[in-house]
Chimera marker file (.cmm) of the C-alpha trace (Angstrom):
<marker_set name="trace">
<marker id="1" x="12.077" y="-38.253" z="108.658" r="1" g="1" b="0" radius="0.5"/>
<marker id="2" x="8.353" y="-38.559" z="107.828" r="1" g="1" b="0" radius="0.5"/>
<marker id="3" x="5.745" y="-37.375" z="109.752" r="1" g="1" b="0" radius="0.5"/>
<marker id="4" x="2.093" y="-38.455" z="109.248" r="1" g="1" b="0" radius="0.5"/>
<marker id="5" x="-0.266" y="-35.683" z="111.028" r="1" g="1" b="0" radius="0.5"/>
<marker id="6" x="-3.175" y="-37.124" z="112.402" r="1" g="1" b="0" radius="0.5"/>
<marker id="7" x="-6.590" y="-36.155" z="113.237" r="1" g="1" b="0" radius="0.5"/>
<marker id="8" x="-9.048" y="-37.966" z="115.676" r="1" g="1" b="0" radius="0.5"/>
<marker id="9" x="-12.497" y="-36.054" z="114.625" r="1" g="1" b="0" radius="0.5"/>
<marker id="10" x="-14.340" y="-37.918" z="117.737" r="1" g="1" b="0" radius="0.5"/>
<marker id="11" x="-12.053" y="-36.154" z="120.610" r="1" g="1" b="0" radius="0.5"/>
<marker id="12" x="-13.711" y="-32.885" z="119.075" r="1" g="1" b="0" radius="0.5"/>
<marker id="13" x="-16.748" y="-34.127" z="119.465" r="1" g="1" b="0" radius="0.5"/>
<marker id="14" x="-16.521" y="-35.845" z="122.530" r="1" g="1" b="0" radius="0.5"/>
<marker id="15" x="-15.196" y="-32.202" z="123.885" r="1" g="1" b="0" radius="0.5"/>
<marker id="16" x="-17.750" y="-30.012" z="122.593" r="1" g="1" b="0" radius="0.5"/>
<marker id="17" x="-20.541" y="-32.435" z="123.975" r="1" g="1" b="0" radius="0.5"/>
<marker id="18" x="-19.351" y="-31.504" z="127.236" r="1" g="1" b="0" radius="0.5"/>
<marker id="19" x="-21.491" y="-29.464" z="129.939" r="1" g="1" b="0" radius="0.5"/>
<marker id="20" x="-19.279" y="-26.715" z="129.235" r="1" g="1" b="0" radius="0.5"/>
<marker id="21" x="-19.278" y="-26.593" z="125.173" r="1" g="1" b="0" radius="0.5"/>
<marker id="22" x="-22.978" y="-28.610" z="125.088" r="1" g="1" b="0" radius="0.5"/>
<marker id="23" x="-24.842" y="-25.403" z="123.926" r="1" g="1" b="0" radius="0.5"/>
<marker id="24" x="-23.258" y="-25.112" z="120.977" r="1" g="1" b="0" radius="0.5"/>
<marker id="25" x="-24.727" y="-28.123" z="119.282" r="1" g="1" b="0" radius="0.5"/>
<marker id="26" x="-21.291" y="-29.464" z="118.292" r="1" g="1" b="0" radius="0.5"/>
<marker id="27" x="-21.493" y="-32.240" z="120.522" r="1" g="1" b="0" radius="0.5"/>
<marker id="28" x="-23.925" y="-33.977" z="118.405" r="1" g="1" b="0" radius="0.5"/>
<marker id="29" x="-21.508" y="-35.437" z="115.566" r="1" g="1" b="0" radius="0.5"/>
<marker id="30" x="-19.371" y="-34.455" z="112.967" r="1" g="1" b="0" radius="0.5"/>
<marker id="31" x="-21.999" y="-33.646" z="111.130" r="1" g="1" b="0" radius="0.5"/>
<marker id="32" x="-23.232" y="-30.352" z="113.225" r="1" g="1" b="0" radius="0.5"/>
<marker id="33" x="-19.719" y="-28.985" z="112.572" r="1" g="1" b="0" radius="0.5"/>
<marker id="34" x="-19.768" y="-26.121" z="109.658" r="1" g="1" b="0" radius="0.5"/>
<marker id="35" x="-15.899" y="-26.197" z="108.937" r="1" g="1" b="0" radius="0.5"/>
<marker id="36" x="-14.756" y="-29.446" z="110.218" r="1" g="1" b="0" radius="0.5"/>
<marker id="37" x="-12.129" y="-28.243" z="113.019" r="1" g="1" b="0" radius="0.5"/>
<marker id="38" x="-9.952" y="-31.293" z="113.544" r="1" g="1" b="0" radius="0.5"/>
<marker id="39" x="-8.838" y="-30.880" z="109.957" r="1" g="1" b="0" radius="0.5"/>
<marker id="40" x="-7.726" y="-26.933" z="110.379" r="1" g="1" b="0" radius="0.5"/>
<marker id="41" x="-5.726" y="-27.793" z="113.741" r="1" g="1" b="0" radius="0.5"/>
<marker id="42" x="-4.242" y="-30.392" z="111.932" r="1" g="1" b="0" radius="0.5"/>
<marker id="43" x="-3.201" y="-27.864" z="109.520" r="1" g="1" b="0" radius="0.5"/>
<marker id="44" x="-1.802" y="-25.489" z="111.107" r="1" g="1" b="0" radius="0.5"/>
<marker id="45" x="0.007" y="-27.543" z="113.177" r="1" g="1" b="0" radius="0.5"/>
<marker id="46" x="1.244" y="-28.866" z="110.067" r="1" g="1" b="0" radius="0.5"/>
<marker id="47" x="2.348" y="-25.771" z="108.857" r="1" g="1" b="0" radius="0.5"/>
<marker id="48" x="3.813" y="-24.804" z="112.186" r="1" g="1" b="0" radius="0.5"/>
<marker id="49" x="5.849" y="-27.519" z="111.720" r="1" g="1" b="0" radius="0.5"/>
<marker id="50" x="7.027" y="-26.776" z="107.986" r="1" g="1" b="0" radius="0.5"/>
<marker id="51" x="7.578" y="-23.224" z="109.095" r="1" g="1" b="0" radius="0.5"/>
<marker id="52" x="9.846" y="-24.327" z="112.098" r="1" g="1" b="0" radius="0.5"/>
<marker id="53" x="11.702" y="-26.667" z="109.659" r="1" g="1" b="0" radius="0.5"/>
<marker id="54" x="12.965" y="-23.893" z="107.362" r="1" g="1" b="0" radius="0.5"/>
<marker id="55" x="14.231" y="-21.922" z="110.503" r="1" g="1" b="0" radius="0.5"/>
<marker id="56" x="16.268" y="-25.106" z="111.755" r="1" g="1" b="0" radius="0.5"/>
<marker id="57" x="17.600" y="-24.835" z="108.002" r="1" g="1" b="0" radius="0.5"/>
<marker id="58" x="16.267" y="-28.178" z="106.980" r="1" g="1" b="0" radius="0.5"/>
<marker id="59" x="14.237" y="-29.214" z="103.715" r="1" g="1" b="0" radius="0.5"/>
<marker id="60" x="10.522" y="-30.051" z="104.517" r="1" g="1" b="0" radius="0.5"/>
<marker id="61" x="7.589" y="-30.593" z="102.045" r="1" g="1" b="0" radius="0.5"/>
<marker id="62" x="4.018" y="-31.740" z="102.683" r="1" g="1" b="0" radius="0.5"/>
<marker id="63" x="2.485" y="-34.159" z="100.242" r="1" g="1" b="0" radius="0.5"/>
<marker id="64" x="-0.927" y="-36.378" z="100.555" r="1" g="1" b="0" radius="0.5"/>
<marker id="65" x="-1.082" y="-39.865" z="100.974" r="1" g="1" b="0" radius="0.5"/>
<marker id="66" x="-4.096" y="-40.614" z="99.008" r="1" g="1" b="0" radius="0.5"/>
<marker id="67" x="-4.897" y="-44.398" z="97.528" r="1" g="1" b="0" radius="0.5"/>
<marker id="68" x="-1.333" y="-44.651" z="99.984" r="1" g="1" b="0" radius="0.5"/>
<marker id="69" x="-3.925" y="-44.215" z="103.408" r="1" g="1" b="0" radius="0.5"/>
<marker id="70" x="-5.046" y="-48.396" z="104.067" r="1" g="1" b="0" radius="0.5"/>
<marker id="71" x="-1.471" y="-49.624" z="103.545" r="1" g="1" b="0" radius="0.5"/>
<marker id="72" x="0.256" y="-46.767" z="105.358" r="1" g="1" b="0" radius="0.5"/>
<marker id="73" x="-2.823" y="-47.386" z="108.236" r="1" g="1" b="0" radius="0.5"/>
<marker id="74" x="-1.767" y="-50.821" z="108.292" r="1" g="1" b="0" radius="0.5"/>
<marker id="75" x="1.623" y="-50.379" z="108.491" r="1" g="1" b="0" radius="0.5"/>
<marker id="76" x="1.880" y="-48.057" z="111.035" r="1" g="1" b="0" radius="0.5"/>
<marker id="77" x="-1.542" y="-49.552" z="113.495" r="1" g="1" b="0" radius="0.5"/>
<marker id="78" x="-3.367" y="-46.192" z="112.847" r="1" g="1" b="0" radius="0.5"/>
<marker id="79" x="-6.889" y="-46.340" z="114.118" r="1" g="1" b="0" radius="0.5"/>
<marker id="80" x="-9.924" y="-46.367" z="112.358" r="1" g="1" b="0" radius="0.5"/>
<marker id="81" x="-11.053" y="-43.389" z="114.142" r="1" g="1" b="0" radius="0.5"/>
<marker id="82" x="-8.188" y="-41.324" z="113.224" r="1" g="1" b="0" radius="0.5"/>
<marker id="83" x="-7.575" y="-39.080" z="109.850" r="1" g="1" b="0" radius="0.5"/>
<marker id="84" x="-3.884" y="-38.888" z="108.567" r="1" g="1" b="0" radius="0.5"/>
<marker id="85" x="-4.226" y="-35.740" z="106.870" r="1" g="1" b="0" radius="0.5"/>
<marker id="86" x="-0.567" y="-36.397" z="104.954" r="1" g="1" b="0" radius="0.5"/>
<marker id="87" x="2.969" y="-36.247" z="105.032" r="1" g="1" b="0" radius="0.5"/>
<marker id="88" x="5.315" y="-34.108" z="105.911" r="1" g="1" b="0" radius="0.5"/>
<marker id="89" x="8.983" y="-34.785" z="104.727" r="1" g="1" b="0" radius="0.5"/>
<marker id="90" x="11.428" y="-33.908" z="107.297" r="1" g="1" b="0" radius="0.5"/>
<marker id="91" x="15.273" y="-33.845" z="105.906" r="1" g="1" b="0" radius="0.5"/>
<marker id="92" x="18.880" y="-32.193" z="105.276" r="1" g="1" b="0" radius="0.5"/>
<marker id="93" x="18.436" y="-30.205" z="102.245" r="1" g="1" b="0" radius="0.5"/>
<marker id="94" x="20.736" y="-31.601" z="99.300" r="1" g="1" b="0" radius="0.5"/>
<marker id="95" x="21.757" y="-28.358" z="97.536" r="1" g="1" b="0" radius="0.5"/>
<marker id="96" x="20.160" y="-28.849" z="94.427" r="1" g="1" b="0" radius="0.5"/>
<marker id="97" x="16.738" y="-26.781" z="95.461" r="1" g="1" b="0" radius="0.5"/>
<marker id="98" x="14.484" y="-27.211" z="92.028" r="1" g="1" b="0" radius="0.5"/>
<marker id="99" x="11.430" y="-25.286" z="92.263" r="1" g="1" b="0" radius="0.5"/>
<marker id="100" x="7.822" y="-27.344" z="91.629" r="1" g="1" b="0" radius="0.5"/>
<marker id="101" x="6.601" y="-28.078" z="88.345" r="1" g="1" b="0" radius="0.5"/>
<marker id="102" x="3.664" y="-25.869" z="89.605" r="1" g="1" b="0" radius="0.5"/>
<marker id="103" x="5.453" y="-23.112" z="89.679" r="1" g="1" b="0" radius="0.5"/>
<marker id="104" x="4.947" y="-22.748" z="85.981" r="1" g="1" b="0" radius="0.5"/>
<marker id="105" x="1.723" y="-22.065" z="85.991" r="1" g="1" b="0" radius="0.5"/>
<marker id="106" x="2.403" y="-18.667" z="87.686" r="1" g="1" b="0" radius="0.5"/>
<marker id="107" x="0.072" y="-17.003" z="90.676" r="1" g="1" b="0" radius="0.5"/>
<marker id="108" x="-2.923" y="-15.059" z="90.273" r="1" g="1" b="0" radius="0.5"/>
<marker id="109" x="-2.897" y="-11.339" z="90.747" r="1" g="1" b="0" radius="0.5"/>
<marker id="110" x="-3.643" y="-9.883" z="94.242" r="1" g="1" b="0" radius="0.5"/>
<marker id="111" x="-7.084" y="-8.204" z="92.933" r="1" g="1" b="0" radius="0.5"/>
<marker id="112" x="-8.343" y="-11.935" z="92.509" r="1" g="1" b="0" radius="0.5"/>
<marker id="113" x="-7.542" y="-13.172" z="96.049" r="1" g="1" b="0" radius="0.5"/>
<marker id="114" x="-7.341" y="-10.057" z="98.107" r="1" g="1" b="0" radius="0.5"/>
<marker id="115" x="-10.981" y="-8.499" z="98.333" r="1" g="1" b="0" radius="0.5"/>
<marker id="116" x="-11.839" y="-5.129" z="100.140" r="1" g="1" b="0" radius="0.5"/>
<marker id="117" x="-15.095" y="-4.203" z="101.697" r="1" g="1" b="0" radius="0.5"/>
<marker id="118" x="-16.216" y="-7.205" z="100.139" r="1" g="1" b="0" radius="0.5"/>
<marker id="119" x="-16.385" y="-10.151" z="97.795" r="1" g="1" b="0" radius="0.5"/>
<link id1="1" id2="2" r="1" g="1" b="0" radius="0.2"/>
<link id1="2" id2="3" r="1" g="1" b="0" radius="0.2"/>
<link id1="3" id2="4" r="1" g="1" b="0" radius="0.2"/>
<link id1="4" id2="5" r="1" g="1" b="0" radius="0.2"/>
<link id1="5" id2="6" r="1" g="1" b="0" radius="0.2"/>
<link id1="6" id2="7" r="1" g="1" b="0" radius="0.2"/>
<link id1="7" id2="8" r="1" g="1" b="0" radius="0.2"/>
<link id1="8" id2="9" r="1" g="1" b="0" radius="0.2"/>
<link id1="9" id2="10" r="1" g="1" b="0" radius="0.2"/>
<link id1="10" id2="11" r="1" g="1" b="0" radius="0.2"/>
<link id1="11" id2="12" r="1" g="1" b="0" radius="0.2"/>
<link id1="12" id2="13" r="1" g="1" b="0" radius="0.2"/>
<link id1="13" id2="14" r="1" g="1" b="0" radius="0.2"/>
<link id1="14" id2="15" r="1" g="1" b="0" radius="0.2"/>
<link id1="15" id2="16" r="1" g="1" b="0" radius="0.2"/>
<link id1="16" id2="17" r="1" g="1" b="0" radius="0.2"/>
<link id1="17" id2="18" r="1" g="1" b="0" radius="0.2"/>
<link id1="18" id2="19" r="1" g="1" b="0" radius="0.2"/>
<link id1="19" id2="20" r="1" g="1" b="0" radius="0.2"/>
<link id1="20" id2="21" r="1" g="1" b="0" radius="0.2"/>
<link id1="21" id2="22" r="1" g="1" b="0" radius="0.2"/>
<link id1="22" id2="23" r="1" g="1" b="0" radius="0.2"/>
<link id1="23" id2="24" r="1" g="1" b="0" radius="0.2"/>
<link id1="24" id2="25" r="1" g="1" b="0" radius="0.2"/>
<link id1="25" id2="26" r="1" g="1" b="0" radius="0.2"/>
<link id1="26" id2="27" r="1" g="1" b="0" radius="0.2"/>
<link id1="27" id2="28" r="1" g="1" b="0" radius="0.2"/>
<link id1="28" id2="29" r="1" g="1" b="0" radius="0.2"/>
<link id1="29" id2="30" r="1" g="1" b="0" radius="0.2"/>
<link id1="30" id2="31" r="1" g="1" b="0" radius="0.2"/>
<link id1="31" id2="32" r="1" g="1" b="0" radius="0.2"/>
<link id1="32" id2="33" r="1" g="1" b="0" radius="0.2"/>
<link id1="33" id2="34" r="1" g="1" b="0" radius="0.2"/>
<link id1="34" id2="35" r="1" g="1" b="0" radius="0.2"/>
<link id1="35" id2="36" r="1" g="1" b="0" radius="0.2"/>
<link id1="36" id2="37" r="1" g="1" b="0" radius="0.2"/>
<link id1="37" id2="38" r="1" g="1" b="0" radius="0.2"/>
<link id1="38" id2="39" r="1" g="1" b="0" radius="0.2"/>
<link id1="39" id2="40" r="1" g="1" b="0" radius="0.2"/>
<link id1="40" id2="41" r="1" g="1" b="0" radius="0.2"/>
<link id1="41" id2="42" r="1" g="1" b="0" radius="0.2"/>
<link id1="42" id2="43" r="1" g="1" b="0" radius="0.2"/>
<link id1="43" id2="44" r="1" g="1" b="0" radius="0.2"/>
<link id1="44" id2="45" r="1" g="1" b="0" radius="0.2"/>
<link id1="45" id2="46" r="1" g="1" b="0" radius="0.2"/>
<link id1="46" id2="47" r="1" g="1" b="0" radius="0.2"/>
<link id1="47" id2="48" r="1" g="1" b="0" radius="0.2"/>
<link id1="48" id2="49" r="1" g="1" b="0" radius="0.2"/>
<link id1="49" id2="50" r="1" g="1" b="0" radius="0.2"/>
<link id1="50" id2="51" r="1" g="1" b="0" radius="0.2"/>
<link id1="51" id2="52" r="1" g="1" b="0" radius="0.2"/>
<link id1="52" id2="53" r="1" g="1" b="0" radius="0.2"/>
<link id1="53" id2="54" r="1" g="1" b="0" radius="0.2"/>
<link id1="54" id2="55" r="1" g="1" b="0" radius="0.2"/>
<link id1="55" id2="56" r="1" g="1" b="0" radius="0.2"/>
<link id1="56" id2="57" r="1" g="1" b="0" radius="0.2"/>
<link id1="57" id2="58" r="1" g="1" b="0" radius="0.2"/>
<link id1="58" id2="59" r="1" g="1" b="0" radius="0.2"/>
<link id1="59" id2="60" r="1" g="1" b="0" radius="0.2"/>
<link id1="60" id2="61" r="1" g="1" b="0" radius="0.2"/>
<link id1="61" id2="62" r="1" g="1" b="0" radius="0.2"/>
<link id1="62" id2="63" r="1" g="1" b="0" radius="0.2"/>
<link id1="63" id2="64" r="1" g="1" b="0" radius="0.2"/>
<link id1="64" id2="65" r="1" g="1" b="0" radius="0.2"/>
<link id1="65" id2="66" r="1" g="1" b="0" radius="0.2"/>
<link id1="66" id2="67" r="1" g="1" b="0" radius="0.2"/>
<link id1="67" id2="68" r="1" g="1" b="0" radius="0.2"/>
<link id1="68" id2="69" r="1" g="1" b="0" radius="0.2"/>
<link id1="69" id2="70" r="1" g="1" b="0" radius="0.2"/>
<link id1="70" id2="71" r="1" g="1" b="0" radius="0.2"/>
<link id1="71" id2="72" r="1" g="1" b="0" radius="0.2"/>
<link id1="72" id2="73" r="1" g="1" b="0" radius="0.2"/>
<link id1="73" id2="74" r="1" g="1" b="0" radius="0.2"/>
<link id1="74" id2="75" r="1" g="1" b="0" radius="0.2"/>
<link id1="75" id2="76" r="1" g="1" b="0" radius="0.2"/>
<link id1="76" id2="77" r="1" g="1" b="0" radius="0.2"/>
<link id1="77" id2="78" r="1" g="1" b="0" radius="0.2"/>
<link id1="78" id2="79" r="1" g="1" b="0" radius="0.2"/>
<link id1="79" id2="80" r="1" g="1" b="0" radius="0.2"/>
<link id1="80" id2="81" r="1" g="1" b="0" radius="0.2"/>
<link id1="81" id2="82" r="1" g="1" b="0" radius="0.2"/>
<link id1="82" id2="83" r="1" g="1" b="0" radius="0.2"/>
<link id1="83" id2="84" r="1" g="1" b="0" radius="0.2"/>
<link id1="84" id2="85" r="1" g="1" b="0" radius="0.2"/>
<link id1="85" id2="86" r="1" g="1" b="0" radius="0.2"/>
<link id1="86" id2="87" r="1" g="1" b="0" radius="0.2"/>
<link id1="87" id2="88" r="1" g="1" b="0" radius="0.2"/>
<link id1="88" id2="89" r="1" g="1" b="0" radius="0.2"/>
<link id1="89" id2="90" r="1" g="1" b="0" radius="0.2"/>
<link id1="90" id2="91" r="1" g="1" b="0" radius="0.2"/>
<link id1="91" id2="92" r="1" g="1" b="0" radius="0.2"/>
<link id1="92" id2="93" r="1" g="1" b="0" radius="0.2"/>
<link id1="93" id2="94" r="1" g="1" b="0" radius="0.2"/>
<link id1="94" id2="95" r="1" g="1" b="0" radius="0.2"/>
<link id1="95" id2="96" r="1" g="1" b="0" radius="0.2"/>
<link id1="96" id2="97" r="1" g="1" b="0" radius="0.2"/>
<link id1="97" id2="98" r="1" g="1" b="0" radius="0.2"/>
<link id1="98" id2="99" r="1" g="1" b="0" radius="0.2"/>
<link id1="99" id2="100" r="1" g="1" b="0" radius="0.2"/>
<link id1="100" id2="101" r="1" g="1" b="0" radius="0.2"/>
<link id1="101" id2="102" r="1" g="1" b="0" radius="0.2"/>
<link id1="102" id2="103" r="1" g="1" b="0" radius="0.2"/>
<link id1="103" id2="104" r="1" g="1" b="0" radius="0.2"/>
<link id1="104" id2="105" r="1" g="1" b="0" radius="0.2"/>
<link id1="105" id2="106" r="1" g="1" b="0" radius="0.2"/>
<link id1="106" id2="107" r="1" g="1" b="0" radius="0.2"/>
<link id1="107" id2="108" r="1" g="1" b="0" radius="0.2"/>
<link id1="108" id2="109" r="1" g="1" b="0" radius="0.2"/>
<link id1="109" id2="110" r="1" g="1" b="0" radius="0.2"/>
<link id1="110" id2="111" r="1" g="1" b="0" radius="0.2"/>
<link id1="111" id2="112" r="1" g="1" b="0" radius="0.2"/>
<link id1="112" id2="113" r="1" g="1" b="0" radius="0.2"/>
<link id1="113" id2="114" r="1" g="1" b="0" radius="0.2"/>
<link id1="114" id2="115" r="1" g="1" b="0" radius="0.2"/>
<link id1="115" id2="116" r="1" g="1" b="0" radius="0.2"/>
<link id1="116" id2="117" r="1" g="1" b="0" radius="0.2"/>
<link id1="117" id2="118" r="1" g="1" b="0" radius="0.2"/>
<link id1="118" id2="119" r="1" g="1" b="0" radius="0.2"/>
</marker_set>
């Protein structure tokens, strides 16, 4: 199964310009949002969903759609006012579990990524 998680940057917005929300200025576009939020639900619902995969025991990997997004818009009748942010692959895994050729490039130590006290 694929699954294309969306984002629809105008409900947040629309929500935030609200009586309730109004004094926080994010009402006023996209553009008066810092970290744009819409993209970080979609995430970690995302990876809610990748995490929940593994647990049922099945395979799952996310991967972007890139110069993929007007044909797969068309395809499926997405809206210009929504985002797909990518894909998740949903399936039975086959066995042969073959790590990513990023792998070889190794991580970075914890005392480049994990600061104390400070940057």
């Amino acid at each position: 199964m694929l699954v294309i998680p969306c984002a629809r940057p105008g409900h947040y917005v629309e929500r935030y310009a609200e009586p309730d929300k109004a004094r926080t200025g994010l009402g006023a576009g996209t553009d008066a949002w810092p970290v744009p939020y819409w993209f970080v639900d979609s995430g970690m619902a995302t990876m809610a969903m990748l995490l929940q995969a593994v647990d049922e025991g099945l395979g799952a990997c996310f991967f972007g759609i890139f110069e993929h997004e007007p044909a797969v818009r068309v395809a499926l009748g997405i809206p210009d006012d929504v985002a797909p942010v990518g894909t998740i692959a949903l399936g039975r895994p086959d066995g042969d579990d073959r790590p990513s050729r990023s792998t070889r490039r190794g991580r970075r130590s914890l005392d480049e990524i994990v600061h104390r006290g400070g940057w």
